[in-house]
C-alpha positions as CSV (number, residue, x, y, z in Angstrom):
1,X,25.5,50.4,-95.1
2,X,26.1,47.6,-92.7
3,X,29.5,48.7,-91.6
4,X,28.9,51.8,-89.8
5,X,26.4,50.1,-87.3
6,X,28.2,47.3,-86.9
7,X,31.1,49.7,-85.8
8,X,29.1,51.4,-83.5
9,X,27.9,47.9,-81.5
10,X,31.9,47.5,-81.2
11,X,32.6,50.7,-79.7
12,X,30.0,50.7,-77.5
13,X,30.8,47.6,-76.7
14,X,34.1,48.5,-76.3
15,X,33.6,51.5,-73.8
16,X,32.0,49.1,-71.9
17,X,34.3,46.6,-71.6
18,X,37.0,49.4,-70.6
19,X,34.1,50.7,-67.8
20,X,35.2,48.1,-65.6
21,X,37.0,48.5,-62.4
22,X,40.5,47.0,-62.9
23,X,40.0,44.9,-59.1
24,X,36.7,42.9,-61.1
25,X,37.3,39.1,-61.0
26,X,35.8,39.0,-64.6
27,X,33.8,41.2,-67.0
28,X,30.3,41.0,-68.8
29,X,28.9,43.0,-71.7
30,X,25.2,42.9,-72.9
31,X,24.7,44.4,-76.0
32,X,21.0,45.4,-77.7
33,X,21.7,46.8,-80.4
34,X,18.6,48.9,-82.5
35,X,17.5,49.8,-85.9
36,X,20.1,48.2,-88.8
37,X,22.8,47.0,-86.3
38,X,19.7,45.1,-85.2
39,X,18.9,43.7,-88.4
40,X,22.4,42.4,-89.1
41,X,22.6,40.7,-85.7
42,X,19.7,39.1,-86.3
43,X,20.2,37.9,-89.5
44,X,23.6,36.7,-88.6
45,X,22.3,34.5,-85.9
46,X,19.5,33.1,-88.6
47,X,21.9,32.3,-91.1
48,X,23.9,30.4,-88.4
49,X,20.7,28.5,-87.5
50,X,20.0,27.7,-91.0
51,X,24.1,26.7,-91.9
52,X,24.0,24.3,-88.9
53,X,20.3,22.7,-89.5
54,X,18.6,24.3,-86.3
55,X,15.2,23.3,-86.7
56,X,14.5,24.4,-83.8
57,X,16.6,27.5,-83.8
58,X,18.2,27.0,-79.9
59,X,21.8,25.6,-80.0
60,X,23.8,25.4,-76.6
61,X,27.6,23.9,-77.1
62,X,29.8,23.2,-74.4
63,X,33.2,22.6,-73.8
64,X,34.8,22.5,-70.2
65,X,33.3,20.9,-67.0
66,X,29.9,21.7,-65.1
67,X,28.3,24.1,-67.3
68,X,24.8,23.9,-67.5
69,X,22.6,26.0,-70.3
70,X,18.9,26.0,-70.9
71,X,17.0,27.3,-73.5
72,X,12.8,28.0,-73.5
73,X,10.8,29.5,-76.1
74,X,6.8,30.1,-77.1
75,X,6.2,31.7,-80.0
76,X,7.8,32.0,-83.7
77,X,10.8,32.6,-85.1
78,X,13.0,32.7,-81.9
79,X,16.6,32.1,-82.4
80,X,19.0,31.1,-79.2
81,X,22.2,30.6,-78.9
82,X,24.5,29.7,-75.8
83,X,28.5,29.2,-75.9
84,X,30.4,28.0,-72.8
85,X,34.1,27.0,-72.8
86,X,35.6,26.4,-68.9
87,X,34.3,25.4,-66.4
88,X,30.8,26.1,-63.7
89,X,29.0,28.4,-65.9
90,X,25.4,29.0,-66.2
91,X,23.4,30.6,-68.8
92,X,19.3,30.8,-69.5
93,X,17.7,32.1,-72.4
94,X,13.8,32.5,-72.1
95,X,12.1,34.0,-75.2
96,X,8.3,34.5,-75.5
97,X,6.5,36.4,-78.6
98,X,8.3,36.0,-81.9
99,X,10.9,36.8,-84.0
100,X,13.4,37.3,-80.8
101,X,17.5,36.4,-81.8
102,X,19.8,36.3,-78.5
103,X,23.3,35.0,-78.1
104,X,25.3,34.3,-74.5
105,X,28.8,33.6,-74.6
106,X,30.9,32.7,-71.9
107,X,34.8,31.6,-70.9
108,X,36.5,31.2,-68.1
109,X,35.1,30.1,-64.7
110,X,32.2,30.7,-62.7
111,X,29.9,32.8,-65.2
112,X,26.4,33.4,-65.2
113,X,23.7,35.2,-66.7
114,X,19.9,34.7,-67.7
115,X,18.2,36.5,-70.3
116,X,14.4,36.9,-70.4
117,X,13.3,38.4,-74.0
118,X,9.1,39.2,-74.2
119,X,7.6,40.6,-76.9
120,X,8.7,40.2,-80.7
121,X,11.7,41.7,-82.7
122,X,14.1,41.8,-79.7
123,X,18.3,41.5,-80.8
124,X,20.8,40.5,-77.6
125,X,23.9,39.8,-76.9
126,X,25.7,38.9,-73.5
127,X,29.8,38.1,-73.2
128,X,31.0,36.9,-69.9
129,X,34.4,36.0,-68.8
130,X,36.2,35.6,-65.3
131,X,39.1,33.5,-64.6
């Protein structure tokens, strides 16, 4: 059943969210999830490619001022995914092998992150936010 691992990606993701000192300017979770909550990740992020026409399968969108985003892949069946709203955030996705799905999402000020998936099947996702 797809419920019960979905619910476990949002408690862990949860706990870690709550991990963080109180005096931290912002917070990040990286989730990579295994097995079915995996699966549903990944097909999620597919199905998003396919509603919105990704050819490619890589899709940055940006609102806000001085973000930057890049997005590499070699190989088959990679999925990418990069959402900044604010302002000075970075984010990189580099995927080599196939079949890799990862998603960066960031708000507020002054995030950044970059992601290096090799090998195939891997799931990923990344939250930032500082204000």
């Amino acid at each position: 059943m797809i419920v019960r691992p979905v619910a476990a990606v949002l408690v862990a993701s949860t706990f870690a969210f709550a991990a963080a000192p109180a005096s931290a300017n912002g917070w990040s979770i990286s989730v990579t999830p295994k097995g079915e909550a995996s699966r549903v990740i990944g097909t999620g992020m597919q199905l998003y490619g396919l509603a919105r026409d990704l050819k490619n399968r890589a899709k940055t969108k940006q609102r806000g001022e001085g973000n930057g985003a890049a997005i590499s892949q070699l190989g088959r069946g990679n999925n990418a995914l990069i959402v900044q709203r604010g302002k000075g955030n970075s984010a990189s996705i580099a995927q080599t092998g196939n079949n890799n799905t990862y998603g960066v999402f960031q708000f507020g000020r002054g995030n950044a992150t970059s992601v290096n998936q090799n090998g195939n099947g891997g799931v990923g996702l990344t939250f930032q936010g500082r204000w």
